[in-house]
N, C-alpha and C positions, 0 to 999 in steps of 0.2 A: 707304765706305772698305774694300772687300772685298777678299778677294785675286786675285789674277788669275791664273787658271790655265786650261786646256783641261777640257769637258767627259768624265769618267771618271776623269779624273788629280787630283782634288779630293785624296784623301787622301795620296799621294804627294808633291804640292806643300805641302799642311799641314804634314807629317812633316818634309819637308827642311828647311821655312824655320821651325818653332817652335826643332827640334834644334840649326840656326844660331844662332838666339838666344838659345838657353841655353848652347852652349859657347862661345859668347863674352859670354856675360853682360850682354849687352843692357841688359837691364830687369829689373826684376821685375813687370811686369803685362802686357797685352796689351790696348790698348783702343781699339775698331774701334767710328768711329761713324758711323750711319745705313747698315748693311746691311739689303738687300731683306731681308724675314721669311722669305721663303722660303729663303734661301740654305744650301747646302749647309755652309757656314760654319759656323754657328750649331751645328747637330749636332758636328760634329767637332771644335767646342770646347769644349762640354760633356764628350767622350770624353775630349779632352786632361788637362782638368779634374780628374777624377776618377783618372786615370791617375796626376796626380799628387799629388792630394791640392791642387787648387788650388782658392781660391774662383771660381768660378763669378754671377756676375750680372748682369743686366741694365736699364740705364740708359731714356732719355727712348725714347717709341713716338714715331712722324711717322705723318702721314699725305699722300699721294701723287697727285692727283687727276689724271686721264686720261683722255683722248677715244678713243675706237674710229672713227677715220674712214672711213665708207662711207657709199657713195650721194653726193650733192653735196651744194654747201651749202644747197638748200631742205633738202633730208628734214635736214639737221644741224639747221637753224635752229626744226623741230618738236620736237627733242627736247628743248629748253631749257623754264622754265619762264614760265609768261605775263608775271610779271614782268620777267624778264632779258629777253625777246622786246622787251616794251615800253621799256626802257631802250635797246637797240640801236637800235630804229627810231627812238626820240625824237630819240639822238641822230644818227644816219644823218639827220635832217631837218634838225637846227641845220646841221649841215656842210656839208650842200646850200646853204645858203645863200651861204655863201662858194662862189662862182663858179669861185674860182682853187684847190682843193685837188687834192692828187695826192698817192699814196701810190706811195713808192719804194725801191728796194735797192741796197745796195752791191754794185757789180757790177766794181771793178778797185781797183788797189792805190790809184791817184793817186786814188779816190773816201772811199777808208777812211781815208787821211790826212785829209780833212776830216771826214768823218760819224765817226770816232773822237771826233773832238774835242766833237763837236756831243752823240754819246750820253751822252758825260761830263759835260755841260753841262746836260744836260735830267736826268738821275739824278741830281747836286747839286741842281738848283732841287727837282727833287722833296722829294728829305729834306733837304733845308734848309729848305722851306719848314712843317715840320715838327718845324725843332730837332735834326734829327739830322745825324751829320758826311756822311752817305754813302758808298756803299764806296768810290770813288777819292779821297775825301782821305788812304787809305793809299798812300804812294808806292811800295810793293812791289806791290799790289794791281792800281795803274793802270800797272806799267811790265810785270806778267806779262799782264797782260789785253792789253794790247799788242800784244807777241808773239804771246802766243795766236792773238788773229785775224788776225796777217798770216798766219799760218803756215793756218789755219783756209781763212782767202779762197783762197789756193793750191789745197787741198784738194779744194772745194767743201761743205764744212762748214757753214762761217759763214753764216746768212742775218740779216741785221742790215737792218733796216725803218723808215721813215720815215714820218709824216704830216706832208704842209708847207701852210700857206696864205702865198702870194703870196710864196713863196721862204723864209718863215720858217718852221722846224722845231718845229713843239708834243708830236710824241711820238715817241717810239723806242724800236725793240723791238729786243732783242738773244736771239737764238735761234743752236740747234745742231743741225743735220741728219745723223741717226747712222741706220743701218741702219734705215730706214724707219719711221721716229721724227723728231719735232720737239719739241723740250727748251726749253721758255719757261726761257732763263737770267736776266734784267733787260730794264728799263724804265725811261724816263724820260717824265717832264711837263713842259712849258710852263701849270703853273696860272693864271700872269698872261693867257693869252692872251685867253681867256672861261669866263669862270668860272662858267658854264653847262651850258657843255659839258664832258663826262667823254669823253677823246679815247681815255682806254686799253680802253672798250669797243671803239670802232673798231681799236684798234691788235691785239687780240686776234681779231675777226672779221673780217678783212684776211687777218693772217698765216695762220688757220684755214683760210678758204676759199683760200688759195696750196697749203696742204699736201695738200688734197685735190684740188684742180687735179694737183700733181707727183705724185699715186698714193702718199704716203706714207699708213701704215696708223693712227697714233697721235699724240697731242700729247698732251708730257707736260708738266705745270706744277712737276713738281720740288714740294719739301718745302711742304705751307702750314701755317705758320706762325700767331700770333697779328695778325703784322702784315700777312697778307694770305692772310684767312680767304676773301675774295671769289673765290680761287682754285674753292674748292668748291659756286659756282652757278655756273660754267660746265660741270662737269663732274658725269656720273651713276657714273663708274665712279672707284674708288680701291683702293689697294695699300698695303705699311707697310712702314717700315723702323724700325730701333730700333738703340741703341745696346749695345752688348755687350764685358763686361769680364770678362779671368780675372787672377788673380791670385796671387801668395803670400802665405803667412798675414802674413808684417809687411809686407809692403805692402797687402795688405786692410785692417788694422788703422788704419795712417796712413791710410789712404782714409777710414775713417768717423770718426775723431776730427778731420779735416778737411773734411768734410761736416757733424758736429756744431757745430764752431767756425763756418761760413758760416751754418747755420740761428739760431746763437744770436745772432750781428750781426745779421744780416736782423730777429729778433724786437727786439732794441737798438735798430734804427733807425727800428724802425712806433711803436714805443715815445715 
């Protein structure tokens, strides 16, 4: 959630857009989450900070895991570890078995109209199968995402992936191709198909070996989370971003007697 500005013009863009929100009185806080660590942000708002006598801190760290893609997919597939090695090939072997598999993309609009439906479908069975809602039982969620990729596909953005046996869809990856970057955004499972087989290895060393097929230089897996720490044995390399808050003093103050009140429920309810 950073700001968007041209390189060198960092502090000029800061200055104009904090100055706007103070003479019209916006807010009383500023709170930007999951900027890169590195970002020239971070600095400039400590300055701010301080300039004005505001509190200053800083929220939840993420961590970022990422592939540097070179050479092909053999020398990639050395750099993993014997385990993950072994888990790919296992399952590269069940899938052979199925005769009729084929991994495919969305490639026109009249295609996204179905595979939309089909990605939403396999990300419900996923976290439903799980007990959770999934992100498209928000209806703002599933009618932006919508959008998003039609506009996406136009572009040549969107690379949105399929594994099917015998016409039926067990996995789907939903990725974003930016400036020589692949941005693993969501996924979906068919867990009822065979529940042997873990397809979203394949569905990750598919799209892997595509990206470096098309000369892209990186796969990023975006934030890993607790719910999907597995992010970080595919990848050797990681980045951070973190959450970052300024503030005025009575809005600092609500902030932690409202962080006080959720820690003392939280302790009420282990209770």
């Amino acid at each position: 959630m950073d700001i968007i500005y041209s390189q060198g013009e960092e502090g000029q863009v800061f200055e104009a857009l904090v100055n706007f929100i103070a003479e019209e009185n916006l807010c009383d806080n500023l709170d930007l989450q999951k900027i890169v660590s590195t970002s020239p942000t971070i600095e400039l708002l400590k300055k701010y900070a301080r300039k004005k006598n505001y509190y200053y801190f800083t929220g939840d760290n993420f961590e970022v895991p990422y592939i540097m893609l070179t050479g092909n997919m053999d020398t990639f597939f050395q750099t993993l570890s014997s385990s993950m090695r072994y888990k790919i090939k296992r399952n590269s072997k069940k899938i052979i078995k199925f005769n009729d598999f084929i991994f495919h993309n969305t490639e026109n609009s009249l295609e996204l109209e179905r595979d939309f439906t089909e990605l939403v479908r396999l990300h419900q069975m996923r976290w439903e199968s799980r007990n959770q809602s999934g992100a498209f039982s928000d209806k703002k969620f599933f009618c932006f995402q919508k959008s998003a990729m039609e506009k996406m596909l136009e572009n040549g953005t969107l690379k949105l992936s399929f594994l099917s046996v015998s016409g039926r869809n067990i996995a789907s990856q939903y990725n974003i191709s930016y400036k020589d970057k692949l941005y693993f955004y969501q996924g979906g499972i068919d867990a009822s198909f065979y529940r042997n087989l873990s397809p979203g290895y394949l569905m990750h060393a598919y799209c892997i070996g595509e990206a470096i097929k098309n000369g892209l230089k990186e796969y990023d897996f975006l934030v890993a989370d607790k719910e999907n720490t597995y992010k970080k044995h595919w990848a050797k390399d990681c980045r951070y971003m973190m959450d970052v808050n300024i503030a005025c003093r009575r809005s600092y103050k609500l902030y932690l007697w409202v962080m006080d009140r959720v820690k003392l429920r939280g302790i009420r309810d282990k209770a």
